[in-house]
FIVO-19828 format. One line per 2 residues: number of its first residue (from 1); their letters; for each residue x, y, z of N, C-alpha, C. Coordinates in Angstrom, 2 decimals. Layout:
% residues N
NUM> A> X,Y,Z,X,Y,Z,X,Y,Z ~ ... $
% end
This chain:
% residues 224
1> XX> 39.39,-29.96,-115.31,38.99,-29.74,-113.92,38.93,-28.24,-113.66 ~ 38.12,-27.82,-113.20,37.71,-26.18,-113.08,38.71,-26.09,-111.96 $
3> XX> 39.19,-24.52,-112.09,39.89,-24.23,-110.85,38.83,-23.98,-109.99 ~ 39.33,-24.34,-108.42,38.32,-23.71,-106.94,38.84,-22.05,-107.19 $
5> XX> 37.56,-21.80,-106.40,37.44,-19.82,-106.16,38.41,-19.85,-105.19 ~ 39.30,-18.56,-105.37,40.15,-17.96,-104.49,39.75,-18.25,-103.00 $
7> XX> 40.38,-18.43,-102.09,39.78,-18.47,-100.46,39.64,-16.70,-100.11 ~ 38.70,-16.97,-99.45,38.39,-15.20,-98.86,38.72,-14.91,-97.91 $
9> XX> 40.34,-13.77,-97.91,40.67,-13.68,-96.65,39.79,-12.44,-95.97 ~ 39.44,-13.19,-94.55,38.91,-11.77,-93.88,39.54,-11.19,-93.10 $
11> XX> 39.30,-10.12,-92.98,40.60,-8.78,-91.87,39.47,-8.35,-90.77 ~ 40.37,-8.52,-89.43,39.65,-7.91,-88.47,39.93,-6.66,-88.57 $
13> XX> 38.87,-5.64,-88.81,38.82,-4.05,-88.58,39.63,-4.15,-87.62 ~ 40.01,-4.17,-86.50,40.65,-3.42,-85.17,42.24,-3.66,-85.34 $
15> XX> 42.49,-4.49,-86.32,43.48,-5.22,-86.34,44.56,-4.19,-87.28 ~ 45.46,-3.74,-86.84,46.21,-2.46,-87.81,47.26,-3.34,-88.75 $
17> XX> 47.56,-2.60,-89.93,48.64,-3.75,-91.11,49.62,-3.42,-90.62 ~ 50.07,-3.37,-89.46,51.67,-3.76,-89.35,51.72,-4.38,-88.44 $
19> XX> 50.44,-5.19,-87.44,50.50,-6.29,-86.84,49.72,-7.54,-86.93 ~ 50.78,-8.73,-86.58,50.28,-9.79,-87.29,48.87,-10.51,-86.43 $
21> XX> 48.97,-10.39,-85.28,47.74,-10.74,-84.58,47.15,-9.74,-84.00 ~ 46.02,-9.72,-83.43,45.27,-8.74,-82.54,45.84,-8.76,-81.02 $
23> XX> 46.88,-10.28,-80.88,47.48,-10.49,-79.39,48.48,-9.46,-79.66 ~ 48.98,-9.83,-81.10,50.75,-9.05,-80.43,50.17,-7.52,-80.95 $
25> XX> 48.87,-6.95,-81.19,48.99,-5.55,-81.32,48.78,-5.30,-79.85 ~ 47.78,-5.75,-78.94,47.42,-5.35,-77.75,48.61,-5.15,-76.63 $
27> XX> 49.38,-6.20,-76.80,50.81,-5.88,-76.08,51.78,-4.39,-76.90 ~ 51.81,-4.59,-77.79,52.64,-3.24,-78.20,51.60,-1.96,-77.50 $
29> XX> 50.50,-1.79,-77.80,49.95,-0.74,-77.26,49.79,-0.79,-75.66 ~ 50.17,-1.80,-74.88,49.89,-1.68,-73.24,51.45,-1.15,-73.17 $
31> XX> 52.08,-2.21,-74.11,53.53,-1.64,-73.71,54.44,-0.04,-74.09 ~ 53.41,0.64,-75.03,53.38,1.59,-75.52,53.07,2.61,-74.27 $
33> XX> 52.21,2.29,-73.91,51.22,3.12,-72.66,52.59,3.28,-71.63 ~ 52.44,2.04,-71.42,53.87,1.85,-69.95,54.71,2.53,-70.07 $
35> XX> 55.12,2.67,-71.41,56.41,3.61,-71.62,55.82,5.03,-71.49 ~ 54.91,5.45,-72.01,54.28,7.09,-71.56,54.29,7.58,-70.41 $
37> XX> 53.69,6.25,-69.56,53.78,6.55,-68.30,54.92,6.44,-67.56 ~ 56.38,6.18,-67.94,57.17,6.49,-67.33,57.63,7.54,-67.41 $
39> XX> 57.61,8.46,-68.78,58.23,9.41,-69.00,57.22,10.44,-68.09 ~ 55.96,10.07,-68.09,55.23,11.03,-66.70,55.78,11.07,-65.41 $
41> XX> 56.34,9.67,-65.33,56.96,9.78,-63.28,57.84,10.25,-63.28 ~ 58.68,10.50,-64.99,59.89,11.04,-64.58,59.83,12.88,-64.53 $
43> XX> 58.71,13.25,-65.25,58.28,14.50,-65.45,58.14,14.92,-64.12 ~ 56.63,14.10,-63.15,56.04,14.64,-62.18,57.88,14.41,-61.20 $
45> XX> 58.57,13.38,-61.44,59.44,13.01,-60.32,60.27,14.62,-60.29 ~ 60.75,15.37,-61.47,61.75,16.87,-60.72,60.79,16.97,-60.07 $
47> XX> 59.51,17.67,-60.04,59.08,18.55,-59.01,58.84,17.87,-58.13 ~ 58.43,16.69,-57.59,57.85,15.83,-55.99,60.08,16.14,-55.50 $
49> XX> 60.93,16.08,-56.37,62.33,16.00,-55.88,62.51,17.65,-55.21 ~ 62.35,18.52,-56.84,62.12,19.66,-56.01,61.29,20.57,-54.64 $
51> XX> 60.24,20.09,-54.52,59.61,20.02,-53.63,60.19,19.74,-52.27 ~ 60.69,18.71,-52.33,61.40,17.22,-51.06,62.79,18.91,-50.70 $
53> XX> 63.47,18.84,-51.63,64.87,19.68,-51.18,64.03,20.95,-50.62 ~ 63.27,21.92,-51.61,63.25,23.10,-50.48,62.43,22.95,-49.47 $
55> XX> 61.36,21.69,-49.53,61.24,21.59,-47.50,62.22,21.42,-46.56 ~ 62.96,20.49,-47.02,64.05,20.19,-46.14,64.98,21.84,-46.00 $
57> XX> 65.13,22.37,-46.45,66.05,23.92,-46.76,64.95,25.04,-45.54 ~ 63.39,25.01,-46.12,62.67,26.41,-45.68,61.31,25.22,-45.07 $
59> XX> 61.99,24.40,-43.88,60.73,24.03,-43.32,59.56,24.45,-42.71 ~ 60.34,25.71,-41.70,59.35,26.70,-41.21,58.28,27.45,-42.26 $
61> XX> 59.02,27.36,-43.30,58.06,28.11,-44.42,57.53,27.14,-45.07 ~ 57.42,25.86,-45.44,56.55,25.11,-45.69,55.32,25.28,-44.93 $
63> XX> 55.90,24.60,-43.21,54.86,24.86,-42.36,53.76,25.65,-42.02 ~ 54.17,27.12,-42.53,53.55,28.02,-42.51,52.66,28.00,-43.76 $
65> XX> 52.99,28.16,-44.71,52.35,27.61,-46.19,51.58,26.51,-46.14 ~ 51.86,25.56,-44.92,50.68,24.69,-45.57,48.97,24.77,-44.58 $
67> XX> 49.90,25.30,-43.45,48.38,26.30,-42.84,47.12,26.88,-43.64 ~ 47.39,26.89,-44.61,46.44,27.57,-45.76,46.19,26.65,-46.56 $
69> XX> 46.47,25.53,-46.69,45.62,24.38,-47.65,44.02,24.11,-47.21 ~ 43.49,24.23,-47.44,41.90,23.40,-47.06,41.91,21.97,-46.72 $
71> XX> 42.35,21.82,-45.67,41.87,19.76,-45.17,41.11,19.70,-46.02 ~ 39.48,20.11,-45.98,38.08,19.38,-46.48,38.36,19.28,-47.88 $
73> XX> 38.58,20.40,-48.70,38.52,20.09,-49.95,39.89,18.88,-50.57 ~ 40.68,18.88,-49.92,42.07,18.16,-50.78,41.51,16.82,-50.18 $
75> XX> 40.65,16.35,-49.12,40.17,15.34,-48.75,39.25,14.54,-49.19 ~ 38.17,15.20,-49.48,36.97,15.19,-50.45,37.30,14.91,-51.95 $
77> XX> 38.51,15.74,-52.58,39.16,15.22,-53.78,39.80,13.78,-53.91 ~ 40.00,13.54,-52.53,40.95,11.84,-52.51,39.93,11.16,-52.42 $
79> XX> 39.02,11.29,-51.99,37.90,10.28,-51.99,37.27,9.89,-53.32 ~ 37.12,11.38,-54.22,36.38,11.50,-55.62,37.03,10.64,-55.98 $
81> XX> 38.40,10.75,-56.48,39.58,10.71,-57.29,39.80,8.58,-57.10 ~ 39.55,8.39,-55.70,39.28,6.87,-55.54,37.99,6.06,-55.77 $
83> XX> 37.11,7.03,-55.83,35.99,6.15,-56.20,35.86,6.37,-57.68 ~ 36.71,7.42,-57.92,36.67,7.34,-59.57,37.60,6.23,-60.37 $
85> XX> 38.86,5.80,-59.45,39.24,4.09,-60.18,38.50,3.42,-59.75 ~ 37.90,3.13,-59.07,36.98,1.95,-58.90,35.96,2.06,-59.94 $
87> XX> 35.20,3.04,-60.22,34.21,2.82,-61.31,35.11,2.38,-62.82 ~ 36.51,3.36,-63.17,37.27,3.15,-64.28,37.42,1.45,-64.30 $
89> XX> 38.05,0.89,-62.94,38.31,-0.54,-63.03,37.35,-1.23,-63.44 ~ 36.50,-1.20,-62.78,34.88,-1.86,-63.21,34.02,-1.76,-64.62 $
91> XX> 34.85,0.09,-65.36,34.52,-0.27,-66.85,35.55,-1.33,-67.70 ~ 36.18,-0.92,-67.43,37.65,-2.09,-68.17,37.11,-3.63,-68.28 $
93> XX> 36.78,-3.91,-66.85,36.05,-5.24,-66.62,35.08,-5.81,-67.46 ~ 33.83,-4.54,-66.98,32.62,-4.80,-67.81,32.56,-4.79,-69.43 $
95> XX> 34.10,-3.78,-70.11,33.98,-4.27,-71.57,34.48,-5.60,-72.42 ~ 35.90,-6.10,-70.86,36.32,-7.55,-71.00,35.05,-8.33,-70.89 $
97> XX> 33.89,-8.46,-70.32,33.02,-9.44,-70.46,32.07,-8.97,-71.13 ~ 32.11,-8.13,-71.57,31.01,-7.91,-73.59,30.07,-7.30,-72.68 $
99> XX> 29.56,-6.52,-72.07,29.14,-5.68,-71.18,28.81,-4.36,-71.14 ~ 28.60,-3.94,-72.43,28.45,-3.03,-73.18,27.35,-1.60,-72.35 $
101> XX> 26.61,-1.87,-71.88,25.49,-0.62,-71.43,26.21,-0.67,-69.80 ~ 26.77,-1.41,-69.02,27.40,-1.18,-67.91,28.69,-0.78,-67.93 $
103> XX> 29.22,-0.90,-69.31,30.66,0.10,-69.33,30.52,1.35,-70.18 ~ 29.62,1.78,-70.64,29.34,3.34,-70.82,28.48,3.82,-69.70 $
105> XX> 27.83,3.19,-69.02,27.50,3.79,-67.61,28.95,4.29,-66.96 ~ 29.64,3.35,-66.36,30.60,3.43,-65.86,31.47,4.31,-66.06 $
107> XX> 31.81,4.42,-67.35,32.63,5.65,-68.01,31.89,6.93,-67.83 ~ 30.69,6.79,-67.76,29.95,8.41,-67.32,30.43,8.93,-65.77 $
109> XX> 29.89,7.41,-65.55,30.19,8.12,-63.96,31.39,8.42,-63.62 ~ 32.89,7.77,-64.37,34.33,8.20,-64.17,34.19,9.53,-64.44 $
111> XX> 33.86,9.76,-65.97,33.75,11.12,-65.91,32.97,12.20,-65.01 ~ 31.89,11.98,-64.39,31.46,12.62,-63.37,31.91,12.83,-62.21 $
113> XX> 33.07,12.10,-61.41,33.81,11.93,-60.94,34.75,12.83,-61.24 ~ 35.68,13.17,-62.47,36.44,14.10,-63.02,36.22,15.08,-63.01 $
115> XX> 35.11,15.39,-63.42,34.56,16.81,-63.31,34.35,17.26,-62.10 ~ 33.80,16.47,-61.06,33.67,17.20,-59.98,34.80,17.33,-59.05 $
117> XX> 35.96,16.21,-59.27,37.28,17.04,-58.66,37.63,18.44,-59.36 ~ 37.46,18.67,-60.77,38.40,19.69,-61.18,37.36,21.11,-60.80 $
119> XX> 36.20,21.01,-60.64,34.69,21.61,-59.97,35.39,22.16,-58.41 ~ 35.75,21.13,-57.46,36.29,21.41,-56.37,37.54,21.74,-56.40 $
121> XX> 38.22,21.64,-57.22,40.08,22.14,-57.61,39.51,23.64,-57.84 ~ 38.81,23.89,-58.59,38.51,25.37,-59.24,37.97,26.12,-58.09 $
123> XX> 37.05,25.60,-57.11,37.02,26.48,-55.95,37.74,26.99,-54.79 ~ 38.69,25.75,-55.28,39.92,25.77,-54.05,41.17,27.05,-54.40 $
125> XX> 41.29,26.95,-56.40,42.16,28.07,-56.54,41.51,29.17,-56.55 ~ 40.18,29.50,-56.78,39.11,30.89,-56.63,39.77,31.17,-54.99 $
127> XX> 39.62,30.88,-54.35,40.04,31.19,-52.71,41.16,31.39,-53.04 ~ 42.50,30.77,-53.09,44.04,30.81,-52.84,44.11,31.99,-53.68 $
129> XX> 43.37,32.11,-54.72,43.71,33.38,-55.89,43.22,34.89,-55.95 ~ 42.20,34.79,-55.55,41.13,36.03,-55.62,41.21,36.08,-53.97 $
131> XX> 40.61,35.10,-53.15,40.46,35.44,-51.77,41.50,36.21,-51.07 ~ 42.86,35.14,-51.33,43.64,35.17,-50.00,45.00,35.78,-50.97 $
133> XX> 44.97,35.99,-51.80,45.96,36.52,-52.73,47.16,35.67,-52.33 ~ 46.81,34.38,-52.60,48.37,33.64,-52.49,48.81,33.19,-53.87 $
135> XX> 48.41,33.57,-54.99,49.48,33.19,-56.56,50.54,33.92,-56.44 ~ 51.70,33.04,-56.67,52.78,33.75,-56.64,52.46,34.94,-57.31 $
137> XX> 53.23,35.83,-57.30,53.78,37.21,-58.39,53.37,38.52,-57.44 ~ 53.43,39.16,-58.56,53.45,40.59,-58.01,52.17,41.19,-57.33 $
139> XX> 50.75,40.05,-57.27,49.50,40.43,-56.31,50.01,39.60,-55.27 ~ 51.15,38.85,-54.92,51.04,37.48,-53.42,50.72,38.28,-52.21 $
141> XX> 50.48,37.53,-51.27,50.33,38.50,-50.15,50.41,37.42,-49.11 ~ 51.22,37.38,-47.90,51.28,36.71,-46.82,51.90,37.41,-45.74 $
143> XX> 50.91,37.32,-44.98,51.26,38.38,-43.13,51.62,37.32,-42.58 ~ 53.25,37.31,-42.49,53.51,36.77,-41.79,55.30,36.82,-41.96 $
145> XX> 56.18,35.92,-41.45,57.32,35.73,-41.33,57.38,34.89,-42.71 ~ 58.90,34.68,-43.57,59.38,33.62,-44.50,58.07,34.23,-45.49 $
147> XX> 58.28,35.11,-46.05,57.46,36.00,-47.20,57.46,35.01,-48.47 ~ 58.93,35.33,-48.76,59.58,35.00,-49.74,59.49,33.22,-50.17 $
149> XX> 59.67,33.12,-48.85,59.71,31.51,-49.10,58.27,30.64,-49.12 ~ 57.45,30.85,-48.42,56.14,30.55,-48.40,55.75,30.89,-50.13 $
151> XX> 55.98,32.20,-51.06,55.61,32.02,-52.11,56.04,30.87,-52.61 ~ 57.35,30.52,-52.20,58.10,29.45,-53.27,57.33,28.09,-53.04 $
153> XX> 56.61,28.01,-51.76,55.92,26.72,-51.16,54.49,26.53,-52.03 ~ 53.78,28.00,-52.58,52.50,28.05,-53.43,52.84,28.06,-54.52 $
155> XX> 54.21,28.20,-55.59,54.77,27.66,-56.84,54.61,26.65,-56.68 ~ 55.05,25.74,-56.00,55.15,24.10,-55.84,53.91,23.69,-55.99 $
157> XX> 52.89,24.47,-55.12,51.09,24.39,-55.05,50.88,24.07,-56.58 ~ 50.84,25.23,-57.06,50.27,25.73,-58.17,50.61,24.95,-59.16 $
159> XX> 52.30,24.73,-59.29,52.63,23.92,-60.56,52.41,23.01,-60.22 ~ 52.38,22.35,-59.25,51.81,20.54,-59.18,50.92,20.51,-59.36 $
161> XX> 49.79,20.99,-58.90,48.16,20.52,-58.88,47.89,20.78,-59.93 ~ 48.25,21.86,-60.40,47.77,22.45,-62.01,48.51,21.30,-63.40 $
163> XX> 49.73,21.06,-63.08,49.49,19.98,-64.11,49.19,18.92,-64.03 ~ 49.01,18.60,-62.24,47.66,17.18,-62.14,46.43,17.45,-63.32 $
165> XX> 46.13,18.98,-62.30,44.97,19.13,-63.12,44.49,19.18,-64.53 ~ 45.45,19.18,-65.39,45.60,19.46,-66.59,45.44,18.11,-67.15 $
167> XX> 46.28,16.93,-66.58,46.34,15.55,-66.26,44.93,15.10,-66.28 ~ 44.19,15.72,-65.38,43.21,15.54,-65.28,42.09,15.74,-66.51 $
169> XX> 42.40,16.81,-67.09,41.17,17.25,-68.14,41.91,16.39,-69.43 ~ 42.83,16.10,-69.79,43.08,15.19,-70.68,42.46,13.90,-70.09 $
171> XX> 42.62,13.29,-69.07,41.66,12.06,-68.97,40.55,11.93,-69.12 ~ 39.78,13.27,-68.92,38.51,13.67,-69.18,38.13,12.99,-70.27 $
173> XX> 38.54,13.93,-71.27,38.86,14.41,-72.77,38.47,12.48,-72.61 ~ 39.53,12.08,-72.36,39.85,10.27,-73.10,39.04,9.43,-72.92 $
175> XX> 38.54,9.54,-71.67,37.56,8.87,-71.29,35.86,9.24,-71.55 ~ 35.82,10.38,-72.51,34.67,10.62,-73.08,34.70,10.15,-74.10 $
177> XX> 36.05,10.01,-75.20,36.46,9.30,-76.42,35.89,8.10,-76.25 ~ 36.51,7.03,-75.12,36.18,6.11,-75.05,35.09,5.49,-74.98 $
179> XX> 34.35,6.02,-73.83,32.62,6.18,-73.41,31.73,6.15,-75.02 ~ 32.38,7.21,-75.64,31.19,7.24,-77.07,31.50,5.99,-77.81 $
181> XX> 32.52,5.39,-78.14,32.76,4.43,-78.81,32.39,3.08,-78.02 ~ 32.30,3.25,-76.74,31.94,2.22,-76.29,30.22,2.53,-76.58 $
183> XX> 29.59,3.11,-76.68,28.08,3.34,-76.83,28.04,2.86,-78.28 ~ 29.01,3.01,-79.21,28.66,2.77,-80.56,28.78,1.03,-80.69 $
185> XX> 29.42,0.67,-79.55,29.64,-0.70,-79.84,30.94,-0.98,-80.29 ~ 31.91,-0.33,-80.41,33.27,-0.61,-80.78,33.77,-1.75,-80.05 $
187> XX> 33.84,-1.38,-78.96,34.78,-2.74,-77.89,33.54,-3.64,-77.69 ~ 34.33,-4.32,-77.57,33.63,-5.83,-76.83,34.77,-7.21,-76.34 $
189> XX> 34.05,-7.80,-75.69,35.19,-8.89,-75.23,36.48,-9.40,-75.71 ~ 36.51,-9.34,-77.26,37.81,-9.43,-77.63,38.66,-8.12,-78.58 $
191> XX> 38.23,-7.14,-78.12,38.99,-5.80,-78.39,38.57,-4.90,-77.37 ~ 39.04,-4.21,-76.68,38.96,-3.64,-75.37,40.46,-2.74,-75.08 $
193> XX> 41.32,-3.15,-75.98,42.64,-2.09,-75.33,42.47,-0.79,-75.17 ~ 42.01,0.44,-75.92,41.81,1.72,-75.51,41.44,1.58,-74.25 $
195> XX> 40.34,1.03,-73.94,39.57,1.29,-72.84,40.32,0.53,-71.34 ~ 41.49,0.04,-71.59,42.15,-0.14,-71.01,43.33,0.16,-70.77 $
197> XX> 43.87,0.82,-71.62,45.27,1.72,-71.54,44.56,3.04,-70.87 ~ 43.43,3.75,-71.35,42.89,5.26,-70.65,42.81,4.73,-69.43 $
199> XX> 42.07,3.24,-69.39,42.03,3.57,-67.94,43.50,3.05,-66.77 ~ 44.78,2.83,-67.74,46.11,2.75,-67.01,46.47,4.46,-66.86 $
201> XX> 46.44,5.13,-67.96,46.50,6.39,-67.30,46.16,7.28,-66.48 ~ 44.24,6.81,-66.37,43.85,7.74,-65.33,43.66,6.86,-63.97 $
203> XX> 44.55,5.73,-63.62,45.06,5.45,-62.41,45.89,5.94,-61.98 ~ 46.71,6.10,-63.50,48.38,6.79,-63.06,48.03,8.39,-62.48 $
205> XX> 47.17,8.95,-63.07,46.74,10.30,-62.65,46.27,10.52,-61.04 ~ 45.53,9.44,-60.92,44.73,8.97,-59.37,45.89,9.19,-58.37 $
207> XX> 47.12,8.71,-58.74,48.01,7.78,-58.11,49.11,9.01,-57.39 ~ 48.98,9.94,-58.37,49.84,10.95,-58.68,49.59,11.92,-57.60 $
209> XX> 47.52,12.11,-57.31,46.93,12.94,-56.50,47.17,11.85,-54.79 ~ 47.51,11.09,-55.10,47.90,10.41,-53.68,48.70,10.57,-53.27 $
211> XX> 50.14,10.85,-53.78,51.63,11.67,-53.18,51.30,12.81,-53.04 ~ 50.53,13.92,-53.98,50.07,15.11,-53.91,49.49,15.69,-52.24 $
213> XX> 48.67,15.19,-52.12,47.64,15.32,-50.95,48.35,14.86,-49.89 ~ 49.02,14.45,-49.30,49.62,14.37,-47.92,50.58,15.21,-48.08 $
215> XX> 51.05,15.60,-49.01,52.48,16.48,-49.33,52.32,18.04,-48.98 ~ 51.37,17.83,-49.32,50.87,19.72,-49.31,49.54,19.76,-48.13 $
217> XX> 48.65,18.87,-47.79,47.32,18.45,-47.15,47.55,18.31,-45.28 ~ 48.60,16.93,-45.66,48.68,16.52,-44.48,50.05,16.68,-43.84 $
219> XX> 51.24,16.48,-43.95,52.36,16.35,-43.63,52.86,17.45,-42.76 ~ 52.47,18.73,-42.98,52.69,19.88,-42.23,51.86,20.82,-41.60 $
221> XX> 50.43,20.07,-42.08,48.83,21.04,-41.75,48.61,20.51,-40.16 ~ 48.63,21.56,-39.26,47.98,21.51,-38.23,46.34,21.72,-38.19 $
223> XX> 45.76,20.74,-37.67,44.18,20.59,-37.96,43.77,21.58,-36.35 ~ 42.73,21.79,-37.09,42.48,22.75,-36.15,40.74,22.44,-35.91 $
% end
C-alpha cells in the first residue's frame, strides 16, 4: 500500500510563530496597545496634576496668562482634532468590512486633518514666540503684574501642547504607515489590528487635546 503525501500545512502570513491563532494574537496586541496607553495617562497625568496645583497656588496669574491664548485657533483645533476621529473611526470600520479604497481615503483625510492642526499649532506658537515674546526664558516678556508666575503658566503651555504635539506627529507618522499598507492591500476583513490599535492611539491623542483646551482656552479666558 503506497504511503498518502504528507498533508500541507498552510500559515497565515499575518499570523506571528509565537501565536497560536490570529484571535489570540489580535487580543495580545489590543491588549498591548491598552497598556501603552496607560503609561501615556500616567505621563500626560504629572503635568494636567501639575498644572491643577499651581492654578490653585497663582490663580491671578493663570488668569492673566490665559488672556493671551487665542479662543479661535484652540477652537478650530477641537473641531479638526474631532472630525479627525470620526474619519479614523470610519477607517477602522471600512477595513473591518473589506473596504479597502474607502479606508485609504479615510486615512488620508485623518491625516489631513493632522496636519492641519499641527499647521494651526505652528501659527499659534509663531505669535506666542516671535510676536508676543511669551517662551519662557531669558527673551519672555509680560507687562503686567505676576511676571514670574504667568511664565510658569506658558511652561505648562508649551510643555503640554508640545508633547500633544509631538503626540501628534507620531500619529501622523502611523497613520501614513497604515494608509500605505492599506493601499497595498494588507488588511482586509479578517486582519485589521494595526489599523485599529493606531487608530486607539490617535483617539487617545484626540482625547488628551480635550482636557487640554478648556484648561488653558476656556476655564480662565475672558472672551472679549
Amino acid at each position: 500500500m503506497a504511503d498518502s503525501p504528507p498533508a500541507v500545512v498552510t500559515h497565515n502570513p499575518e499570523l506571528q510563530h509565537h501565536f497560536t491563532t490570529l484571535e489570540q494574537q489580535t487580543e495580545a496586541a489590543v491588549m498591548g496597545m491598552w497598556v501603552f496607553l496607560i503609561t501615556e495617562i500616567m505621563f500626560f497625568g504629572g503635568m494636567f496634576a501639575g498644572y491643577m496645583i499651581y492654578r490653585f497656588m497663582y490663580y491671578q496669574a493663570w488668569l492673566e496668562g490665559s488672556q493671551h491664548m487665542d479662543f479661535w485657533y484652540g477652537s478650530i483645533n477641537t473641531v479638526v482634532l474631532l472630525c479627525s476621529s470620526l474619519t479614523m473611526a470610519l477607517a477602522v470600520r471600512s477595513t473591518q468590512l473589506g473596504l479597502r479604497r474607502s479606508s485609504v481615503v479615510l486615512l488620508l483625510i485623518t491625516i489631513l486633518f493632522g496636519l492641519a492642526f499641527l499647521g494651526i499649532k505652528g501659527v499659534e506658537y509663531y505669535g506666542h514666540i516671535v510676536d508676543e515674546h511669551q517662551f519662557p526664558g531669558p527673551s519672555f516678556r509680560f507687562a503686567g503684574a505676576y511676571t514670574a508666575q504667568v511664565e510658569m503658566f506658558f511652561s505648562f503651555y508649551f510643555a503640554m501642547t508640545g508633547f500633544h504635539a509631538l503626540h501628534m506627529v507620531i500619529g501622523v507618522g502611523l497613520v501614513s504607515f497604515v494608509a500605505y499598507h492599506a493601499w497595498k492591500g494588507r488588511y482586509h476583513a479578517h486582519y485589521y489590528t494595526p489599523v485599529e490599535n493606531v487608530g486607539l492611539y490617535w483617539h487617545f491623542v484626540d482625547i488628551v487635546w480635550i482636557y487640554l483646551y478648556p484648561l488653558f482656552y476656556l476655564i480662565s479666558h475672558i472672551h472679549k
